[in-house]
C-alpha positions in Angstrom: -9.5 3.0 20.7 -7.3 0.9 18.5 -9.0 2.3 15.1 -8.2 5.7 15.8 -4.7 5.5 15.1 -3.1 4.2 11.6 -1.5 0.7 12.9 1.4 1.3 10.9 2.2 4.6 12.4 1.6 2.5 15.7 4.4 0.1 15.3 7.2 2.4 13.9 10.4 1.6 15.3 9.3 -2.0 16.7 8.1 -4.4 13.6 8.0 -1.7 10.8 10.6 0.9 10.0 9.7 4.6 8.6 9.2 4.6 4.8 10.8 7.6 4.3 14.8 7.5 5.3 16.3 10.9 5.9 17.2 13.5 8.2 17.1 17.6 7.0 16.5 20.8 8.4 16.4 23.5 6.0 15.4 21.1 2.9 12.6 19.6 4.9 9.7 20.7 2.9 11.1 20.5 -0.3 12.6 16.8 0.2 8.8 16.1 1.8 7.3 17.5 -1.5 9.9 15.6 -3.4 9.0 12.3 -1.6 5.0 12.8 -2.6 5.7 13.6 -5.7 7.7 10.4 -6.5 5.2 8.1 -5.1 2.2 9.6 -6.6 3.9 9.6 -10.2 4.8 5.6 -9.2 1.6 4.9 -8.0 0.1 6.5 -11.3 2.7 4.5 -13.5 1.4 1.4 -11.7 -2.1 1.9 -12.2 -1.8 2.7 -15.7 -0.3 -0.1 -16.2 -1.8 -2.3 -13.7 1.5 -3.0 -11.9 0.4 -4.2 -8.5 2.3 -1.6 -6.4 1.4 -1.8 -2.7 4.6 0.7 -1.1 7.7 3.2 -2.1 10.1 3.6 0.1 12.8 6.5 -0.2 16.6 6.5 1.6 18.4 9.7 0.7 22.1 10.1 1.1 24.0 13.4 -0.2 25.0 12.0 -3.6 21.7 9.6 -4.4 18.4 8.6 -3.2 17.4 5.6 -3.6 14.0 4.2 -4.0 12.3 1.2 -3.6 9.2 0.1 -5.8 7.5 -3.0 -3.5 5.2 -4.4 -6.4 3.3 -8.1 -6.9 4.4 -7.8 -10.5 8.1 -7.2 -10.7 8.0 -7.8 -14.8 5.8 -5.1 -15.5 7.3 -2.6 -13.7 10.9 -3.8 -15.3 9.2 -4.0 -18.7 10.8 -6.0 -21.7 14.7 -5.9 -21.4 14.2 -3.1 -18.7 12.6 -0.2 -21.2 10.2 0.8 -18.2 12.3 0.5 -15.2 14.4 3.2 -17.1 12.1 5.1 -18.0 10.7 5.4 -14.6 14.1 6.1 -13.0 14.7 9.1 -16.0 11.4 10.3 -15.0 12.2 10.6 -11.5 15.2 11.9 -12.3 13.4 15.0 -13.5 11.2 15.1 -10.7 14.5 15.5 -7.7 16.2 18.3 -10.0 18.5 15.6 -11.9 19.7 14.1 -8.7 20.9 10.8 -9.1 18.4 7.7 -8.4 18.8 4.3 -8.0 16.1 2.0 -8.3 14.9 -1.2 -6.6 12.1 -3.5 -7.2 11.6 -5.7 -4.7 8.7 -8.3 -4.9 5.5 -9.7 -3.3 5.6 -12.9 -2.6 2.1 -13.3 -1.1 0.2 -10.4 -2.5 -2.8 -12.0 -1.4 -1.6 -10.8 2.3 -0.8 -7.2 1.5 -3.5 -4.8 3.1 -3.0 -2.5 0.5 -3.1 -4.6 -2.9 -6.5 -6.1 -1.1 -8.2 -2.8 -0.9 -7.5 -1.2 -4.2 -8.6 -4.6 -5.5 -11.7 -4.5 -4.0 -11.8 -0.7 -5.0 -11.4 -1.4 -8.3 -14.2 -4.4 -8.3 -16.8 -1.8 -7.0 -15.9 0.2 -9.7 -16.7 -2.2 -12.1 -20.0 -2.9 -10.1 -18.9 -6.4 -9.2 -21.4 -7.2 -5.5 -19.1 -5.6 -2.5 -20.1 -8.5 -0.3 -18.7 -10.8 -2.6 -15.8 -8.5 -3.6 -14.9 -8.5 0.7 -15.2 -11.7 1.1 -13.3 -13.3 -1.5 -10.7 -10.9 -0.3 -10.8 -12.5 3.2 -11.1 -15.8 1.8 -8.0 -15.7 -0.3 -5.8 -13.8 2.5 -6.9 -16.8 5.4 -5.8 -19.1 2.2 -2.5 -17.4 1.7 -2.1 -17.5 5.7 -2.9 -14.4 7.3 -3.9 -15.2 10.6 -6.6 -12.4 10.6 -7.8 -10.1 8.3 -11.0 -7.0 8.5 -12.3 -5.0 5.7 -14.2 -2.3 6.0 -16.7 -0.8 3.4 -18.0 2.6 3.9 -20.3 4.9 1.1 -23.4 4.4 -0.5 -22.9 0.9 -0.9 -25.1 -0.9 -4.0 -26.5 2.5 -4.5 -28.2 3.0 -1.3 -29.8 6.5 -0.9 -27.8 6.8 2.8 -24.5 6.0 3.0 -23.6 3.1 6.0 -20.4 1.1 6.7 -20.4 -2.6 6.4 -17.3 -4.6 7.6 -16.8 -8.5 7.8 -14.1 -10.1 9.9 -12.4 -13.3 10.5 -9.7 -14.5 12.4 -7.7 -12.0 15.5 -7.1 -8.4 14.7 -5.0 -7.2 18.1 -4.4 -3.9 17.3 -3.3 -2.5 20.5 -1.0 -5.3 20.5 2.2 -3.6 19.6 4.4 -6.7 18.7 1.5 -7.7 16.4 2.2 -6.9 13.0 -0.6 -5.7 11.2 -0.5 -4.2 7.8 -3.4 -1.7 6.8 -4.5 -0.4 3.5 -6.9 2.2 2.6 -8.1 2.8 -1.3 -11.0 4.5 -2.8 -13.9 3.2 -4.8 -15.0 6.2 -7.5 -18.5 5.5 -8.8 -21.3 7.4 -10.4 -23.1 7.7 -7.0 -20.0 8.9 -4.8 -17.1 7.5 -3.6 -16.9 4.2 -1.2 -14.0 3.8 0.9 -12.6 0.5 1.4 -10.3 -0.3 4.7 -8.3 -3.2 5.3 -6.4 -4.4 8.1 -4.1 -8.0 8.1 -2.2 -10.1 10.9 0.4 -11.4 10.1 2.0 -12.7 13.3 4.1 -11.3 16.4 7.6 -10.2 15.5 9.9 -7.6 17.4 12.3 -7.5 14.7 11.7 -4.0 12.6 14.3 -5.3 9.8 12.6 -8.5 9.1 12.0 -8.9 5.3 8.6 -8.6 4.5 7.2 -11.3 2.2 
Protein backbone atom coordinates (compact mmCIF):
# COMPACT_ATOMS: atom_id res chain seq x y z
CA UNK A 1 0.00 0.00 0.00
CA UNK A 2 2.53 2.52 1.18
CA UNK A 3 4.88 2.05 -2.16
CA UNK A 4 2.29 2.90 -4.44
CA UNK A 5 2.24 6.36 -3.78
CA UNK A 6 5.47 8.83 -4.09
CA UNK A 7 6.15 9.66 -0.17
CA UNK A 8 6.75 13.05 -1.01
CA UNK A 9 3.60 13.67 -2.79
CA UNK A 10 2.23 11.98 0.54
CA UNK A 11 3.37 14.46 2.92
CA UNK A 12 2.69 17.82 0.99
CA UNK A 13 1.42 20.38 3.13
CA UNK A 14 2.43 18.57 6.57
CA UNK A 15 6.48 18.12 6.67
CA UNK A 16 7.30 19.05 2.93
CA UNK A 17 6.01 22.00 1.03
CA UNK A 18 5.30 21.97 -2.94
CA UNK A 19 8.43 22.59 -4.99
CA UNK A 20 6.87 24.45 -7.33
CA UNK A 21 5.33 27.95 -5.80
CA UNK A 22 2.71 29.60 -7.97
CA UNK A 23 -0.80 30.06 -8.72
CA UNK A 24 -2.11 30.61 -12.74
CA UNK A 25 -4.86 29.99 -14.78
CA UNK A 26 -4.47 30.87 -18.29
CA UNK A 27 -0.41 30.61 -18.17
CA UNK A 28 -0.64 27.18 -16.52
CA UNK A 29 0.95 25.12 -19.16
CA UNK A 30 3.29 27.37 -20.29
CA UNK A 31 4.67 28.27 -16.66
CA UNK A 32 4.53 24.14 -16.18
CA UNK A 33 6.72 23.75 -19.38
CA UNK A 34 8.80 26.61 -18.08
CA UNK A 35 9.36 24.97 -14.65
CA UNK A 36 10.63 21.48 -16.61
CA UNK A 37 12.60 23.12 -18.66
CA UNK A 38 14.62 24.92 -15.89
CA UNK A 39 15.23 21.92 -13.96
CA UNK A 40 16.21 19.63 -16.67
CA UNK A 41 18.75 22.33 -18.03
CA UNK A 42 20.00 22.48 -14.06
CA UNK A 43 20.00 19.04 -13.63
CA UNK A 44 22.15 18.69 -16.99
CA UNK A 45 24.51 21.62 -15.86
CA UNK A 46 25.09 19.65 -12.64
CA UNK A 47 25.80 16.46 -14.21
CA UNK A 48 28.17 17.87 -16.50
CA UNK A 49 29.89 19.13 -14.14
CA UNK A 50 29.28 16.79 -11.39
CA UNK A 51 27.68 19.36 -9.10
CA UNK A 52 25.71 17.19 -6.67
CA UNK A 53 22.23 18.65 -7.28
CA UNK A 54 19.49 16.72 -5.44
CA UNK A 55 16.20 19.50 -5.91
CA UNK A 56 15.11 23.01 -7.71
CA UNK A 57 12.61 24.68 -6.38
CA UNK A 58 10.71 27.62 -8.29
CA UNK A 59 8.56 30.72 -6.45
CA UNK A 60 7.17 32.97 -9.13
CA UNK A 61 5.89 36.47 -8.37
CA UNK A 62 4.78 38.88 -11.29
CA UNK A 63 8.05 40.76 -11.65
CA UNK A 64 10.69 37.57 -10.85
CA UNK A 65 10.91 34.01 -10.27
CA UNK A 66 13.12 32.87 -8.21
CA UNK A 67 14.85 29.61 -8.06
CA UNK A 68 16.47 27.62 -5.76
CA UNK A 69 19.49 25.23 -6.65
CA UNK A 70 19.72 22.61 -3.35
CA UNK A 71 23.23 21.09 -4.23
CA UNK A 72 26.08 19.13 -1.87
CA UNK A 73 28.57 21.22 -3.73
CA UNK A 74 27.77 24.87 -3.49
CA UNK A 75 31.39 25.92 -5.02
CA UNK A 76 30.85 24.29 -8.18
CA UNK A 77 27.71 25.37 -8.99
CA UNK A 78 29.01 29.23 -7.89
CA UNK A 79 32.21 28.57 -9.94
CA UNK A 80 35.37 30.77 -9.44
CA UNK A 81 34.35 34.41 -8.45
CA UNK A 82 30.74 33.39 -9.46
CA UNK A 83 31.45 32.84 -13.58
CA UNK A 84 28.96 29.83 -13.39
CA UNK A 85 26.28 30.92 -11.10
CA UNK A 86 25.96 33.70 -13.82
CA UNK A 87 26.01 31.98 -16.39
CA UNK A 88 23.34 29.69 -15.26
CA UNK A 89 20.98 32.55 -14.20
CA UNK A 90 21.65 34.23 -18.06
CA UNK A 91 20.82 30.89 -19.29
CA UNK A 92 17.74 30.67 -17.61
CA UNK A 93 17.03 33.92 -18.39
CA UNK A 94 16.60 32.87 -21.91
CA UNK A 95 14.77 29.93 -21.11
CA UNK A 96 11.52 32.24 -19.14
CA UNK A 97 11.47 34.79 -22.20
CA UNK A 98 14.06 37.27 -20.41
CA UNK A 99 12.04 37.33 -17.24
CA UNK A 100 13.96 38.33 -14.47
CA UNK A 101 15.61 35.38 -12.13
CA UNK A 102 17.15 35.35 -9.01
CA UNK A 103 19.13 32.71 -7.95
CA UNK A 104 19.78 30.78 -4.69
CA UNK A 105 22.07 28.03 -3.78
CA UNK A 106 21.42 26.61 -0.79
CA UNK A 107 23.49 23.65 0.55
CA UNK A 108 23.58 20.02 1.77
CA UNK A 109 24.87 19.65 4.79
CA UNK A 110 24.57 15.77 5.06
CA UNK A 111 24.42 14.65 1.45
CA UNK A 112 24.98 11.36 2.62
CA UNK A 113 21.10 11.50 3.81
CA UNK A 114 19.59 12.90 0.68
CA UNK A 115 17.47 10.10 -1.13
CA UNK A 116 18.23 11.53 -4.23
CA UNK A 117 22.11 12.20 -4.24
CA UNK A 118 22.20 8.29 -2.91
CA UNK A 119 20.50 6.93 -5.96
CA UNK A 120 22.09 8.65 -8.80
CA UNK A 121 25.33 7.70 -6.90
CA UNK A 122 24.57 4.38 -7.01
CA UNK A 123 23.29 4.83 -10.61
CA UNK A 124 26.32 6.18 -11.68
CA UNK A 125 28.49 3.25 -9.86
CA UNK A 126 26.48 0.58 -11.94
CA UNK A 127 27.36 2.41 -14.78
CA UNK A 128 30.85 2.15 -14.20
CA UNK A 129 30.24 -1.66 -13.39
CA UNK A 130 31.21 -1.16 -9.74
CA UNK A 131 29.14 -4.68 -7.85
CA UNK A 132 25.45 -3.24 -7.04
CA UNK A 133 25.38 -5.14 -3.79
CA UNK A 134 28.31 -3.31 -2.69
CA UNK A 135 27.27 -0.10 -4.42
CA UNK A 136 23.60 -0.47 -2.01
CA UNK A 137 25.17 -1.19 0.73
CA UNK A 138 27.74 1.25 1.22
CA UNK A 139 24.96 3.64 0.41
CA UNK A 140 23.02 2.38 3.53
CA UNK A 141 26.10 2.15 5.43
CA UNK A 142 27.11 5.73 5.03
CA UNK A 143 23.36 7.15 5.46
CA UNK A 144 22.94 4.97 9.15
CA UNK A 145 26.52 6.81 9.65
CA UNK A 146 25.41 10.19 8.83
CA UNK A 147 22.10 9.45 10.99
CA UNK A 148 19.30 8.49 9.01
CA UNK A 149 17.20 6.48 11.17
CA UNK A 150 16.19 4.20 8.22
CA UNK A 151 16.96 3.93 4.86
CA UNK A 152 15.80 1.10 1.66
CA UNK A 153 17.17 0.95 -1.76
CA UNK A 154 15.76 -0.69 -4.31
CA UNK A 155 17.52 -2.26 -7.42
CA UNK A 156 15.50 -3.29 -10.27
CA UNK A 157 16.87 -4.40 -14.17
CA UNK A 158 19.04 -6.95 -15.36
CA UNK A 159 21.25 -6.73 -12.47
CA UNK A 160 25.11 -8.13 -13.13
CA UNK A 161 23.92 -8.93 -16.51
CA UNK A 162 21.44 -11.44 -15.70
CA UNK A 163 19.40 -12.79 -18.80
CA UNK A 164 15.91 -11.92 -16.62
CA UNK A 165 15.54 -8.88 -15.10
CA UNK A 166 14.58 -9.18 -11.00
CA UNK A 167 14.45 -6.52 -8.22
CA UNK A 168 16.77 -6.80 -5.26
CA UNK A 169 16.37 -4.41 -2.26
CA UNK A 170 18.28 -4.29 1.18
CA UNK A 171 16.97 -2.48 4.21
CA UNK A 172 17.92 -1.31 7.53
CA UNK A 173 16.54 0.52 10.19
CA UNK A 174 12.18 1.79 10.13
CA UNK A 175 10.71 2.95 6.91
CA UNK A 176 6.92 4.00 8.19
CA UNK A 177 5.65 5.16 5.11
CA UNK A 178 2.03 5.37 5.92
CA UNK A 179 3.24 7.38 8.80
CA UNK A 180 2.30 10.81 7.67
CA UNK A 181 4.43 12.88 10.30
CA UNK A 182 7.39 10.73 9.25
CA UNK A 183 9.55 12.38 6.97
CA UNK A 184 10.86 10.40 4.45
CA UNK A 185 12.81 11.58 1.48
CA UNK A 186 12.69 9.33 -1.75
CA UNK A 187 14.85 9.43 -4.73
CA UNK A 188 14.59 7.60 -8.00
CA UNK A 189 17.72 7.65 -10.74
CA UNK A 190 18.47 5.51 -13.56
CA UNK A 191 21.36 3.17 -14.29
CA UNK A 192 22.09 3.23 -18.34
CA UNK A 193 24.19 0.22 -19.32
CA UNK A 194 24.96 -1.85 -22.36
CA UNK A 195 22.40 -4.54 -21.30
CA UNK A 196 19.38 -2.11 -20.42
CA UNK A 197 18.65 0.20 -17.94
CA UNK A 198 18.47 -0.59 -13.93
CA UNK A 199 16.47 1.55 -11.87
CA UNK A 200 17.60 2.38 -8.53
CA UNK A 201 14.99 3.51 -5.68
CA UNK A 202 15.67 4.98 -2.48
CA UNK A 203 13.78 5.88 0.37
CA UNK A 204 15.26 7.68 3.90
CA UNK A 205 13.81 8.48 7.52
CA UNK A 206 14.73 11.18 8.78
CA UNK A 207 12.53 11.54 11.88
CA UNK A 208 8.88 12.87 12.85
CA UNK A 209 8.33 16.50 12.28
CA UNK A 210 4.86 18.38 11.64
CA UNK A 211 6.53 21.50 10.85
CA UNK A 212 6.41 21.85 6.73
CA UNK A 213 8.95 25.00 6.94
CA UNK A 214 11.61 23.31 8.79
CA UNK A 215 15.04 23.83 7.07
CA UNK A 216 16.13 20.83 5.62
CA UNK A 217 19.80 19.90 6.31
Amino acid sequence: MGQKVNPIDLRIGINRWWDSIWYAEKDYADNLLEDLKIRKYIKDFGKKRDAAISRVTIERFPERINVNVYTARPAIVIGRKGTEIERLREEIEKLTNNKKVQLKIVQIKRPEMDAQLIAENIAEQIEKRYPYRRAMKQAIANAIRSGAKGIKVSCSGRLAGAEMARTEHYKEGRIPLQTLRAKVDYGFATAITTLGTIGVKVWVYKGDSMDPFEIEE
